[in-house]
KESESE-947274 format. One record per residue (C-alpha): y, z, x; chain; residue number from 1; residue in three letters. Coordinates in Angstrom, 2 decimals. Layout:
KESESE-947274
<<Y; Z; X>; A; NUM; ala>
...
***
This chain:
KESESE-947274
<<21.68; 13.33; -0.95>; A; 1; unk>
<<23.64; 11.48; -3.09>; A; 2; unk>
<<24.28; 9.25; -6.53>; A; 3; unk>
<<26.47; 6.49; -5.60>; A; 4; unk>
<<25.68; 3.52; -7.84>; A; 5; unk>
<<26.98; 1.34; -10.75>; A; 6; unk>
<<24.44; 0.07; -13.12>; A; 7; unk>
<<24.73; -1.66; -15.60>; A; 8; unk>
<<23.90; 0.48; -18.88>; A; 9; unk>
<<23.89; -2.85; -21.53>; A; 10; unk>
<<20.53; -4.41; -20.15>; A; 11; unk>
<<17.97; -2.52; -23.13>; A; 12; unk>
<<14.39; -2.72; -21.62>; A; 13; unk>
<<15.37; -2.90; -18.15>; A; 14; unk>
<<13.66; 0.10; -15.64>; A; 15; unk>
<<17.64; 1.32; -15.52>; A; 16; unk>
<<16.79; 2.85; -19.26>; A; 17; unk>
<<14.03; 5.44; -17.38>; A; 18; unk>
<<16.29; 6.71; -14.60>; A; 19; unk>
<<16.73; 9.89; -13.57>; A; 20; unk>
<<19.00; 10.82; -11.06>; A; 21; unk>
<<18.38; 14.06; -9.00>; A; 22; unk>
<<20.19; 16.65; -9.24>; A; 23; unk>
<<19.22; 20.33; -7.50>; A; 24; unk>
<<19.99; 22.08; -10.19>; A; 25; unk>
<<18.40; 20.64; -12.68>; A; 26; unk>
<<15.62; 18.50; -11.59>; A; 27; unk>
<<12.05; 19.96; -10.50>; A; 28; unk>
<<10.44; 16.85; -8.51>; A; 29; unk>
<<7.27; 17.89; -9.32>; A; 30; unk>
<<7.89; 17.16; -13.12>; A; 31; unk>
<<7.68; 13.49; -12.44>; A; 32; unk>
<<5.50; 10.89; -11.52>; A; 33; unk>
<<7.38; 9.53; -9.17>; A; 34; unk>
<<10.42; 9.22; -7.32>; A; 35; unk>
<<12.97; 6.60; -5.06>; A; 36; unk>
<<14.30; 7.45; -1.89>; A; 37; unk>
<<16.69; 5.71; 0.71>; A; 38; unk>
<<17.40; 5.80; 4.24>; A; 39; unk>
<<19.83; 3.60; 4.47>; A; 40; unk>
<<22.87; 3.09; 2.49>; A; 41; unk>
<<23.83; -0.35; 2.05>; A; 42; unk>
<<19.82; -1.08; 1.52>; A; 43; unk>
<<19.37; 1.34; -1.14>; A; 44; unk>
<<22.63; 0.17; -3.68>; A; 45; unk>
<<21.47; -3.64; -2.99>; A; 46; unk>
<<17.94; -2.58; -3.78>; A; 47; unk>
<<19.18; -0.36; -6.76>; A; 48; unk>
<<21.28; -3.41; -8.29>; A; 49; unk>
<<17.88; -6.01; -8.10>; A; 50; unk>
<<15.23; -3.26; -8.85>; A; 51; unk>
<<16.66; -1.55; -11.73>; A; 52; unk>
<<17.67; -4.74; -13.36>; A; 53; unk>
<<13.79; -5.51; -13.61>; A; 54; unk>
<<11.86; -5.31; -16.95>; A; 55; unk>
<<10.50; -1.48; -17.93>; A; 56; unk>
<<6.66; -1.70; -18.63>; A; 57; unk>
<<6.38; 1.86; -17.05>; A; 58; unk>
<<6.18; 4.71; -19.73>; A; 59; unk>
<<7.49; 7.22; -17.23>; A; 60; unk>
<<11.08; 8.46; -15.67>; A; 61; unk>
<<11.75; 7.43; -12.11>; A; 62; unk>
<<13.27; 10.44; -10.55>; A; 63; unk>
<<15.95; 8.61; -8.02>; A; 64; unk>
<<16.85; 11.33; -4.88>; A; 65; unk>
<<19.52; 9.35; -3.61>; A; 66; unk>
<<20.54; 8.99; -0.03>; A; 67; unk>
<<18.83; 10.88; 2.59>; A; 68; unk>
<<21.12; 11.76; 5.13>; A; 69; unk>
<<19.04; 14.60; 6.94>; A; 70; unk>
<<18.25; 14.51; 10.82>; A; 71; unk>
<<14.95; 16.14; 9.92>; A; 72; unk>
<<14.26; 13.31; 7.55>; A; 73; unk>
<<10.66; 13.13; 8.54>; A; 74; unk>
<<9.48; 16.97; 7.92>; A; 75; unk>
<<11.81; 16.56; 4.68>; A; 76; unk>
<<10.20; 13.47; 3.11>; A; 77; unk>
<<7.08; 14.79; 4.36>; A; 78; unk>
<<7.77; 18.10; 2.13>; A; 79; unk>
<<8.79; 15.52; -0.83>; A; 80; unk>
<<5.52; 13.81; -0.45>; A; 81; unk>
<<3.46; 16.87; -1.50>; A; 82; unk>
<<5.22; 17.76; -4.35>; A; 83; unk>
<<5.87; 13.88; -5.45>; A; 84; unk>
<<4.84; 10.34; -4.82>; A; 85; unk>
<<7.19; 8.39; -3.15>; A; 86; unk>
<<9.19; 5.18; -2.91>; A; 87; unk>
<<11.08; 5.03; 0.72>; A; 88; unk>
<<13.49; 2.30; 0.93>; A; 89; unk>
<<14.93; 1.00; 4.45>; A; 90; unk>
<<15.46; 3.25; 7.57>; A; 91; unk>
<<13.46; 3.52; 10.86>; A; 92; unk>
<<9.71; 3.30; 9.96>; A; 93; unk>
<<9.10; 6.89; 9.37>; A; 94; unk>
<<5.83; 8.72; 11.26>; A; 95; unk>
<<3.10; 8.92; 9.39>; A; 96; unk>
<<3.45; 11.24; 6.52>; A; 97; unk>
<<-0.31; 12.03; 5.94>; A; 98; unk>
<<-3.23; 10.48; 8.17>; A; 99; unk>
<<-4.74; 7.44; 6.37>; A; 100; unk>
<<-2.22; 4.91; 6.36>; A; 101; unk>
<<-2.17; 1.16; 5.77>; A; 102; unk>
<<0.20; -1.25; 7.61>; A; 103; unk>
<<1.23; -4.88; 6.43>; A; 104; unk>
<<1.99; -6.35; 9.79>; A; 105; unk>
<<1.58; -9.50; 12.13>; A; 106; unk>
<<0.19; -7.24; 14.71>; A; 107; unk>
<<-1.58; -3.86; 15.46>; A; 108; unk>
<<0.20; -1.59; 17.46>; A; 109; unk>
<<-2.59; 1.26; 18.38>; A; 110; unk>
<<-0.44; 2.97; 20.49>; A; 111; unk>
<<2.19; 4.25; 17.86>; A; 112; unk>
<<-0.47; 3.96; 15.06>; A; 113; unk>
<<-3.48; 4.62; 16.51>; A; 114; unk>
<<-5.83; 5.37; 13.37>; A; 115; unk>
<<-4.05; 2.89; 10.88>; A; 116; unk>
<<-5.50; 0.12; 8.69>; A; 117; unk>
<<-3.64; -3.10; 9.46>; A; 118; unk>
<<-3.40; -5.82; 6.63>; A; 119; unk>
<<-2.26; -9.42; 6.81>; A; 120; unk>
<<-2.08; -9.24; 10.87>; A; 121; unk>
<<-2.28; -12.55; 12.60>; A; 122; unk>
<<-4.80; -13.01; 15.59>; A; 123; unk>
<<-2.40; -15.17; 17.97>; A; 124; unk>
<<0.50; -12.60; 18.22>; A; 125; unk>
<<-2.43; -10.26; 19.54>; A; 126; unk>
<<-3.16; -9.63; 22.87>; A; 127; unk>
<<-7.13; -10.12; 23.23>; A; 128; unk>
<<-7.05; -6.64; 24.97>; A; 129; unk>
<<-5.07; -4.97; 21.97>; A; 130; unk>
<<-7.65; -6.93; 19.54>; A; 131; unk>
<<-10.83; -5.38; 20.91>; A; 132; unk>
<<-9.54; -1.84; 21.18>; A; 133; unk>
<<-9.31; -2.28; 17.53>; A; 134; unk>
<<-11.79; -1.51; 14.25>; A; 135; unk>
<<-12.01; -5.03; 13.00>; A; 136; unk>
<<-13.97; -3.79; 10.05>; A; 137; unk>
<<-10.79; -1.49; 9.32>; A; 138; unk>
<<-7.93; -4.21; 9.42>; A; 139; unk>
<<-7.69; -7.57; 7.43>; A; 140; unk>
<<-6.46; -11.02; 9.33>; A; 141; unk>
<<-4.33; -12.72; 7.35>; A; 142; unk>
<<-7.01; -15.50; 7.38>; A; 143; unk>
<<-9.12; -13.65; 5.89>; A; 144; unk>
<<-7.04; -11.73; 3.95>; A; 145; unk>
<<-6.68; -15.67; 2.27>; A; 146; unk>
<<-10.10; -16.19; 2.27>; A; 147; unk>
<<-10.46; -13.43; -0.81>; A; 148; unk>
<<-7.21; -11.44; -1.25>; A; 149; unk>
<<-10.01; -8.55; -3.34>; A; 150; unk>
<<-11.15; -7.96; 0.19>; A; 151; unk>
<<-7.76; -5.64; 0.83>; A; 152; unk>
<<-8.44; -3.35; -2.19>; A; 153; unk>
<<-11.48; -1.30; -0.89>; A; 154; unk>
<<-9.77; -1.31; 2.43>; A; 155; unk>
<<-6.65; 0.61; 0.70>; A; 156; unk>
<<-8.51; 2.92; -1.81>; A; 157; unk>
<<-8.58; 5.64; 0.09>; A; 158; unk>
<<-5.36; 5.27; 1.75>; A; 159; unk>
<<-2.72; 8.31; 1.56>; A; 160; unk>
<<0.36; 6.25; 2.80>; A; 161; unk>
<<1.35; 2.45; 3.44>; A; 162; unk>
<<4.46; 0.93; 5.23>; A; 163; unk>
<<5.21; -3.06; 4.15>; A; 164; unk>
<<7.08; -4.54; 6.76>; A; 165; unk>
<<8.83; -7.50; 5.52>; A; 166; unk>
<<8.15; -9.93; 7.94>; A; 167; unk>
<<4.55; -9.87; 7.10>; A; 168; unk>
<<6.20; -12.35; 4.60>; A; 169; unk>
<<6.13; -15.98; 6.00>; A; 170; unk>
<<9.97; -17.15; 6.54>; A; 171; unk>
<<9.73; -20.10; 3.89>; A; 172; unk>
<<9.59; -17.45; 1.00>; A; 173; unk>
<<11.99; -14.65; 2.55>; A; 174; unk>
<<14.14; -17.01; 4.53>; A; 175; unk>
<<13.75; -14.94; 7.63>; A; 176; unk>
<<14.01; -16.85; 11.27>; A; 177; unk>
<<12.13; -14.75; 13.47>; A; 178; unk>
<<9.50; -17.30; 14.49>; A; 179; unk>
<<7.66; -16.32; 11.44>; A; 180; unk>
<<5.96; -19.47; 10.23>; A; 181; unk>
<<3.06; -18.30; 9.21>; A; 182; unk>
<<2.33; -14.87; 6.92>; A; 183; unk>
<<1.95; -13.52; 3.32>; A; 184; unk>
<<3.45; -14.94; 0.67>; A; 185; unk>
<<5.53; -13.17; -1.40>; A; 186; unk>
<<2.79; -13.12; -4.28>; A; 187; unk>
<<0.38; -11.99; -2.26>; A; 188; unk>
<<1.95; -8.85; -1.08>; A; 189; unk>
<<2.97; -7.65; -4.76>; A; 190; unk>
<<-0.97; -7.63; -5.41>; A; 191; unk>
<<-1.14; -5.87; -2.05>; A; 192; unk>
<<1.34; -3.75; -3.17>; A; 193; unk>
<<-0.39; -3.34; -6.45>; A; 194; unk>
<<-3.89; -2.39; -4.80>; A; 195; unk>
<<-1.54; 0.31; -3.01>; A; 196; unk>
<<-0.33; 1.86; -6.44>; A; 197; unk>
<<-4.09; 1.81; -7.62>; A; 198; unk>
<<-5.02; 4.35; -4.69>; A; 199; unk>
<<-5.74; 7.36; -6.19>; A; 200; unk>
<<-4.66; 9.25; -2.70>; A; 201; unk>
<<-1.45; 7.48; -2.26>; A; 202; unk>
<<1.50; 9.48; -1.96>; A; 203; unk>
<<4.35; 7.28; -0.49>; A; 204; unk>
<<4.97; 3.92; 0.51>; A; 205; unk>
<<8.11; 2.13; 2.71>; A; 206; unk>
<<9.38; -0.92; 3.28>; A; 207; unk>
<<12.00; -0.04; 6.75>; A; 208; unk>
<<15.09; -1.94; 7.08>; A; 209; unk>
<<14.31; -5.85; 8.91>; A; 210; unk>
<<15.88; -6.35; 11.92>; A; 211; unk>
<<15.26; -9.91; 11.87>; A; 212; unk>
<<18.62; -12.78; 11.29>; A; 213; unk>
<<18.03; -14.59; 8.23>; A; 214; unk>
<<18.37; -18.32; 7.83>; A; 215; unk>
<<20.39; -17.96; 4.49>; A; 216; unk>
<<21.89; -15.04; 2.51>; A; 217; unk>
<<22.28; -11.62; 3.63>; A; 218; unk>
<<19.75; -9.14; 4.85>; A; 219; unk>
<<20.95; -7.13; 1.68>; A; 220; unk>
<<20.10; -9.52; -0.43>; A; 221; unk>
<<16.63; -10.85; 0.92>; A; 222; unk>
<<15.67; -7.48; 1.37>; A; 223; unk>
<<16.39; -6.06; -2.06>; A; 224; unk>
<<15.05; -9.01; -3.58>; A; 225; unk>
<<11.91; -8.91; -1.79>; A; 226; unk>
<<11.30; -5.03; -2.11>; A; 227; unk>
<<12.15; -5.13; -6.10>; A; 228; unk>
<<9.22; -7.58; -6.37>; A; 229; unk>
<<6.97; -5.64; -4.06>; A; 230; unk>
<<7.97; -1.84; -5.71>; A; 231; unk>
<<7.55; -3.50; -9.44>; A; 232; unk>
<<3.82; -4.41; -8.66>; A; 233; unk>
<<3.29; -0.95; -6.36>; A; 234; unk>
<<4.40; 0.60; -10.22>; A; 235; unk>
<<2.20; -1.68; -12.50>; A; 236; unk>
<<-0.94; -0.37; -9.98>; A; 237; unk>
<<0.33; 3.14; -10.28>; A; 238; unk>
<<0.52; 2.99; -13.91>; A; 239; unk>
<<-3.24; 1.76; -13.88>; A; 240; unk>
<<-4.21; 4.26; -11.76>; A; 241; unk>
<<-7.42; 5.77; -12.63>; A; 242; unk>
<<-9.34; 9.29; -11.31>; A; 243; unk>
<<-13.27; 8.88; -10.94>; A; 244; unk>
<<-15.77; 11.05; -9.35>; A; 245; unk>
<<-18.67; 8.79; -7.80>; A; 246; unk>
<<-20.92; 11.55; -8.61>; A; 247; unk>
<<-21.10; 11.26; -12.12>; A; 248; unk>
<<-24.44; 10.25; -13.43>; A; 249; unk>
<<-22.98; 7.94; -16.44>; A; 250; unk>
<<-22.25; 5.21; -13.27>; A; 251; unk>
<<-24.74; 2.32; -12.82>; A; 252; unk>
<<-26.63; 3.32; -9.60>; A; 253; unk>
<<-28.86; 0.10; -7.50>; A; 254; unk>
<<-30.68; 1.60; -4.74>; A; 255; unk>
<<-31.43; -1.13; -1.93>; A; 256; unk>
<<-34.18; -0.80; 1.30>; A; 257; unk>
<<-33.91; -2.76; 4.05>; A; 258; unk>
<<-36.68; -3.60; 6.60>; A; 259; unk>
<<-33.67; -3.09; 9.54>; A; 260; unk>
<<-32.07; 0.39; 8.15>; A; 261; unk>
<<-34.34; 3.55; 7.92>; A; 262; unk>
<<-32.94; 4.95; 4.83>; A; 263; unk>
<<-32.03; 3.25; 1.47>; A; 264; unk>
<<-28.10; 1.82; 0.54>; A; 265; unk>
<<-27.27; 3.28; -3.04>; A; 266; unk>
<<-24.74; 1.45; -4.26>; A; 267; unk>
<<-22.55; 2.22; -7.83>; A; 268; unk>
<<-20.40; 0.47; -10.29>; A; 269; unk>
<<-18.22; 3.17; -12.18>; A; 270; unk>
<<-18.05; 3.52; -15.31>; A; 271; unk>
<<-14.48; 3.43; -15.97>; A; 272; unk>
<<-12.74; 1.15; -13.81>; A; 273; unk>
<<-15.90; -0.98; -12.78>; A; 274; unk>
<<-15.16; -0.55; -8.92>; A; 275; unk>
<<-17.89; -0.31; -6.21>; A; 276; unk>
<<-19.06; 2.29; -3.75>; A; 277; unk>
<<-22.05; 2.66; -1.37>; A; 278; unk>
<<-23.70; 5.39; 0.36>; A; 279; unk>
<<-26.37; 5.17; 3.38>; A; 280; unk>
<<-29.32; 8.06; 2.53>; A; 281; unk>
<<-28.32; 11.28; 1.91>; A; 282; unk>
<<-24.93; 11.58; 2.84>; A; 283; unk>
<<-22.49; 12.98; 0.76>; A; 284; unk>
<<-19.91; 10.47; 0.59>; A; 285; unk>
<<-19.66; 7.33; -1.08>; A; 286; unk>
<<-17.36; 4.70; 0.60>; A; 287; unk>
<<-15.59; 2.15; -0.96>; A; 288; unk>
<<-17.01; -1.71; -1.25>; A; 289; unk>
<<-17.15; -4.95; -3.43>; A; 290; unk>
<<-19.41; -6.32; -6.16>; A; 291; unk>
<<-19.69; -9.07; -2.97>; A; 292; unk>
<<-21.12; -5.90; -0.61>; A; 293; unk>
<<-23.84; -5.26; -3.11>; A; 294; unk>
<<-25.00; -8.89; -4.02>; A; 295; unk>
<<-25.37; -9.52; -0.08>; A; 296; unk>
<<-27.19; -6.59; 0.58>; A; 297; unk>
<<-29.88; -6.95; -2.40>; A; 298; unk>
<<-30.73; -10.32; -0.98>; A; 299; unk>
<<-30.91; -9.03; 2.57>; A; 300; unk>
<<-27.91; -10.02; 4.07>; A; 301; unk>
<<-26.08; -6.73; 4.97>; A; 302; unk>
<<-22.12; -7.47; 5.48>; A; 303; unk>
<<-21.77; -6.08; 9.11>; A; 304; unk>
<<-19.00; -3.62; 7.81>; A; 305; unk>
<<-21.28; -1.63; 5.99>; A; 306; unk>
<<-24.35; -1.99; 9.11>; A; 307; unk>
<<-21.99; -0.94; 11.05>; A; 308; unk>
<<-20.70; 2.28; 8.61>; A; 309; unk>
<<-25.11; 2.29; 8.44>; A; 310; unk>
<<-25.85; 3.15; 12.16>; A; 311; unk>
<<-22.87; 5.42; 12.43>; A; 312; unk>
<<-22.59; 7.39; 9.64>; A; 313; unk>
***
């Protein structure tokens, strides 16, 4: 690891103010909130130069590791991961870290990521055989992702880990040409983003380096620019992030029956953050839904994500 980078130190109020960068000796990771991590070089000083230069609403020190330059870079970010959230910037997509994970991607690859959420995916790049090995009550289309863009949060709440691949976002706002006409704009995957940092369970996101040729600028520059908007959101969703319990007995409770279920849906708003969860009968867990979930199910119209959570659970 290393700390190779010239920042400006004139810009008052920028996130530069709140760094802190590691050193071994006098650093313990697990004494900050979070921390910034590259795997590749020239990726992390462009993204350092655009990111840092950003406004600091964040009352907290970003603890910046530097450069990993580790053959073992998987078991060693996976090691970092317990002990503090992280912020992975460029290399190879790393294996999953922790099971749990949401992608932003055109497709769904189950072969490498068998038991991932995918977000933002577009039907046509999928093969129809690929498409109905898949959960499509545990991935988001980008059509409907644009439908209601709230639809991705309960999705992500209980994620552990998420990987943003860049050319989720359509070529017109990241100037990529890699046949990528259609996609997320960039404003939509900072609140994607921002859902992410709202996950209580999330522990590390990364947005791997593009392989993609660009139609103008450099990949330095698209990419930093690009990943400075997305990690400023992913913050301003950590910084809100709150810890409930669902079994607290201060949260509104509606309990629903339904002529085609056996057992009643008790669905909750919390009390703090005003988020929804349902359970089917007695079982232990509440899962995460929308105010939308709820109002469909009370007049008898059951969403078929939650039937289908219903008859299996």
């Amino acid at each position: 690891m290393f700390n190779e980078a010239k920042m400006p130190t004139t810009n008052s109020g920028k996130i530069f103010d709140s760094v802190v960068f590691y050193d071994a000796h006098h650093h313990n990771p697990e004494d900050y909130q979070i921390g910034l991590i590259g795997l590749d070089k020239q990726l992390l000083i462009a993204f350092r130069e655009a990111f840092y230069n950003l406004g600091d609403h964040f009352p907290f020190s970003i603890l910046d590791f530097g450069l990993l330059d580790d053959d073992k870079s998987s078991s060693t970010l996976k090691e970092l991961a317990e002990k503090i959230p992280l912020i992975i910037i460029g290399g190879k997509e790393i294996s999953p870290l922790s099971p749990n994970v949401v992608i932003s991607n055109r497709f769904i690859e189950t072969k490498e990521f068998g038991s991932a959420k995918y977000i933002g995916y577009q039907r046509h790049r999928i093969s129809i055989g690929d498409f109905n090995m898949t959960d499509e009550f545990q991935n988001i289309s980008l059509g409907e992702l644009r439908k209601y863009l709230g639809s991705v949060e309960p999705l992500m709440r209980p994620c552990k880990g998420m990987l943003f691949r860049l050319d989720t976002i359509r070529q017109s706002d990241l100037g990529i040409s890699a046949n990528n006409i259609c996609g997320l704009t960039l404003e939509e995957g900072a609140q994607i983003c921002r859902y992410g940092g709202l996950s209580t369970d999330m522990r590390w996101i990364q947005f791997p380096s593009m392989t993609p040729k660009f139609t103008y600028g450099n990949i330095s520059d698209e990419f930093s620019e690009a990943c400075a908007t997305l990690c400023w959101y992913y913050l301003e969703g950590f910084l809100h992030k709150t810890y409930e319990a669902t079994d607290s007995h201060k949260h509104l409770s509606y309990v629903i029956n339904s002529h085609v279920l056996e057992e009643d849906i008790t669905f909750i708003k919390t009390e703090k953050t005003g988020r929804w969860w349902m359970k089917y009968g007695d079982s232990a867990d509440y899962v995460p839904c929308l105010y939308e979930d709820f109002v469909q199910s009370r007049e008898g119209n059951i969403p078929d994500r939650l039937m289908k959570y219903c008859l299996e659970g």
